[in-house]
C-alpha positions in Angstrom: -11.2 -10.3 24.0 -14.5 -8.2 24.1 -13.2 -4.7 24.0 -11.2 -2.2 23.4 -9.7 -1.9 27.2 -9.2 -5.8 27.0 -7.2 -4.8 23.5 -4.9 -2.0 24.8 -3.8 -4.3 27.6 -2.6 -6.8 25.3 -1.0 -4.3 23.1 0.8 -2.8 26.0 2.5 -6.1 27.2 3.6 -7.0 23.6 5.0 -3.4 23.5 8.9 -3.0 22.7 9.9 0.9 23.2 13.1 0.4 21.3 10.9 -0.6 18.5 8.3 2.1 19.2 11.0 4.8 18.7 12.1 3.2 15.7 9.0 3.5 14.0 8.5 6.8 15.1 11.2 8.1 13.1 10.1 5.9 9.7 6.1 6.5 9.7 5.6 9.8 9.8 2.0 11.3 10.9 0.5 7.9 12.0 -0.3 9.0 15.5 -0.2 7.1 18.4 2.5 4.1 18.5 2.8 1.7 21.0 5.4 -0.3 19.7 4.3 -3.6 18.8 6.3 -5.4 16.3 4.6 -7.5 13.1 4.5 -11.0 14.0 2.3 -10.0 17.2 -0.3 -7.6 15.5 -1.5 -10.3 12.9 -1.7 -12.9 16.0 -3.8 -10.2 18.0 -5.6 -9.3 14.6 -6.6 -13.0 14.2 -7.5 -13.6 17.9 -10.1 -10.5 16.8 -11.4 -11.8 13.7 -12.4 -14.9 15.9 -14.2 -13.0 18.2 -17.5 -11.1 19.0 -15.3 -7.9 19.2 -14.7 -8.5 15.6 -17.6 -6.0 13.8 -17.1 -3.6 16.7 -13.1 -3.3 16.6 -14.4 -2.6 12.5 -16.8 -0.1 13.2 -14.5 2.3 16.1 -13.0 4.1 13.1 -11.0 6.3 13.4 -8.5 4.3 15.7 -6.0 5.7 17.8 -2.9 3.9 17.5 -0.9 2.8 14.7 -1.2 -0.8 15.9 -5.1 -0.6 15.9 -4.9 0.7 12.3 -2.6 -2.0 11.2 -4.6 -4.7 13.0 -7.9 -3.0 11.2 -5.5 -3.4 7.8 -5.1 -7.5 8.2 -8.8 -8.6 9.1 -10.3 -6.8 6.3 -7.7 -8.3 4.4 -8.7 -11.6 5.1 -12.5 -10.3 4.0 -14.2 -13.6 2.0 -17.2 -11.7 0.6 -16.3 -8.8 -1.7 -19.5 -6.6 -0.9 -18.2 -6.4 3.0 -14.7 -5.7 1.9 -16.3 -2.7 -0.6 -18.4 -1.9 2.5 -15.4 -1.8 4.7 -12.6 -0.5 2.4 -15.1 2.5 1.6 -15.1 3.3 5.3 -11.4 3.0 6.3 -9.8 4.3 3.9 -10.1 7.9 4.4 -8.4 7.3 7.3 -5.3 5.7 6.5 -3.1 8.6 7.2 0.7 6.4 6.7 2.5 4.2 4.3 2.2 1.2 6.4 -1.2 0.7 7.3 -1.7 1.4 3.1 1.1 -1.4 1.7 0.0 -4.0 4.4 -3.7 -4.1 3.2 -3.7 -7.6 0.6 -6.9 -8.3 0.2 -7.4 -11.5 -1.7 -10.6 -11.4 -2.5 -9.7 -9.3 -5.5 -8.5 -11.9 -7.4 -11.9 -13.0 -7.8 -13.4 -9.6 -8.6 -10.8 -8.1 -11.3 -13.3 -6.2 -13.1 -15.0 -5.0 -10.4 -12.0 -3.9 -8.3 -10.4 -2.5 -11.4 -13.4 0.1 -11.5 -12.8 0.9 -7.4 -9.3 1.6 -8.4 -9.7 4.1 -10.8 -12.1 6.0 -8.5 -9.0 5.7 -5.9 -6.7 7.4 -8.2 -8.7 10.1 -8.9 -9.1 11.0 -5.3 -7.7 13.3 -3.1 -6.4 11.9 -0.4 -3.2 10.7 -0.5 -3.1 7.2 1.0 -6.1 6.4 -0.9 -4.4 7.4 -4.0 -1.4 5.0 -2.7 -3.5 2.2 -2.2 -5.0 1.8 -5.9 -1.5 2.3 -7.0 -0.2 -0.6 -4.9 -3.4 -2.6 -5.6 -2.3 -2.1 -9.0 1.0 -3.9 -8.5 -0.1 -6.5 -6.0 -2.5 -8.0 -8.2 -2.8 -6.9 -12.2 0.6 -7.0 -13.5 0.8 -10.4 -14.6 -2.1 -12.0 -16.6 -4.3 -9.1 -15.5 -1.9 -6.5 -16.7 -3.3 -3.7 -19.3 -0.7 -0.4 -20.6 -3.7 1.5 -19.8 -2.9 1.2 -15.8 0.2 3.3 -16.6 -1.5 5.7 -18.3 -3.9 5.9 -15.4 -0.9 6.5 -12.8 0.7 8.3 -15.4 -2.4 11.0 -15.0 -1.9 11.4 -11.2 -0.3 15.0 -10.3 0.2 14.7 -6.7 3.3 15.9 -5.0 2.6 14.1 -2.3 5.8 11.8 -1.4 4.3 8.4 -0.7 1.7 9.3 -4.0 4.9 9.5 -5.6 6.9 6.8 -4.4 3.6 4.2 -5.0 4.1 4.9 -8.6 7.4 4.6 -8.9 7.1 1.0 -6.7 4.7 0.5 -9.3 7.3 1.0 -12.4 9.8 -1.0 -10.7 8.0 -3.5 -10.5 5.9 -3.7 -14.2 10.4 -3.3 -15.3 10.3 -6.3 -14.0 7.2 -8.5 -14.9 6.2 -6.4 -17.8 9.6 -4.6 -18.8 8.7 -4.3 -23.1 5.6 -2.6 -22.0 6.8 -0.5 -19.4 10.5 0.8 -20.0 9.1 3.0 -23.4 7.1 5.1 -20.6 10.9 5.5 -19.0 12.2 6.5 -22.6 9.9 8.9 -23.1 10.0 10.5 -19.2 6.4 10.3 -19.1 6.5 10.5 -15.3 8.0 13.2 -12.5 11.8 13.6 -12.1 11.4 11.5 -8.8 9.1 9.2 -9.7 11.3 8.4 -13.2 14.5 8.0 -11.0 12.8 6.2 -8.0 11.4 3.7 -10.4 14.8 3.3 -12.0 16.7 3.1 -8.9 14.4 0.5 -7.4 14.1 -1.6 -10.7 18.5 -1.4 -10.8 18.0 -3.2 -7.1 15.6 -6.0 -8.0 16.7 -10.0 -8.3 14.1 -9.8 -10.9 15.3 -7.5 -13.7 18.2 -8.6 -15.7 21.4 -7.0 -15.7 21.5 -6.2 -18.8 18.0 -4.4 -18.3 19.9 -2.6 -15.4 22.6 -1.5 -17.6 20.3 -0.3 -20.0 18.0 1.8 -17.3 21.1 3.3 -15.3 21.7 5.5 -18.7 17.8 6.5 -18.6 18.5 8.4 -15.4 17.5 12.5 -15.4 18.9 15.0 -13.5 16.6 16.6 -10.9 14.6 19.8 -12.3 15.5 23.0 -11.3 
């Protein structure tokens, strides 16, 4: 592979148009989708990260296709030297413009860098954009709620006023999840309805669904539900 025509053709012969107009209707605003399922993007994604196309596929921001943007989402992922991921994550981030290019991004060089990715979240939540916004939330969850965890990270998201949906629904994936890692910690935020109507019942709802809260915990949070604000 050695360029972007070389790419598309690839893309097109894995493409699915049952699946395309699937996730059409579930990823709103993403652009361009060709309709290339998962499994295929991170084999096509690798196949690129092995290749001299690698730094340029990297640099062609923004992309034009959903696929592209997910593809862009697992090599820097995989990134082994935390300055090139800063580097990188700096540059692509103001262009994630959907929930799924923002929730599939993992990268595990964090784990080595706590302190210093703890400090590039906390810029991301007090940004603007949206997805960017998302991203520290979810980077929050991925990666600092079980030895790493502080109370001070849900005061941080507790300071986010966006309206934005996906801002919204971050958090609350967020909540669920510290309910069930960090539940003695967490649930006195739900007492208190520190957070938004939706974001309080969201977190609620999804934490009622998980294998990993107990039911009595689930008992307990069903009667912490709020009626939605007028």
């Amino acid at each position: 592979m050695n360029n972007r025509d070389d790419l598309l053709k690839i893309l097109n012969e894995k493409a699915e148009e049952d699946f395309r107009t699937f996730q059409q209707r579930i990823i709103p605003g993403c652009g361009e989708i060709i309709g290339v399922r998962s499994p295929d993007l991170r084999m096509i994604a690798g196949q690129i990260n092995a290749s001299e196309y690698r730094n340029a596929f990297l640099d062609d921001v923004p992309h034009e296709t959903l696929e592209e943007n997910v593809m862009h989402a697992y090599i820097i992922s995989e990134i082994r030297d935390f300055e090139e991921w800063k580097r990188r994550i700096a540059v692509f981030l103001p262009y994630v413009n959907n929930w799924e290019v923002c929730d599939v991004m993992s990268p595990k060089i964090c784990r080595k860098h706590p302190e210093e990715t703890r400090e590039l979240i906390a810029g991301w939540l007090r940004d603007t954009h949206p997805y960017t916004v998302r991203f520290g939330a979810v980077l929050l969850m991925k990666y600092f709620l079980d030895d790493q965890f502080r109370r001070e990270d849900i005061d941080a998201l507790k300071e986010i006023a966006s309206d934005h949906y996906y801002v919204q629904m971050g958090i609350a994936w967020y909540l669920a999840t510290a309910l069930a890692k960090q539940y003695e910690s967490t649930v006195p935020y739900i007492e208190a309805e520190r957070f938004s109507v939706p974001v309080h019942n969201k977190a609620i709802q999804k934490a009622v669904e998980s294998f990993r809260v107990s039911d009595e915990h689930k008992a307990y949070l069903k009667t912490l539900k709020r009626k939605k604000e007028c």
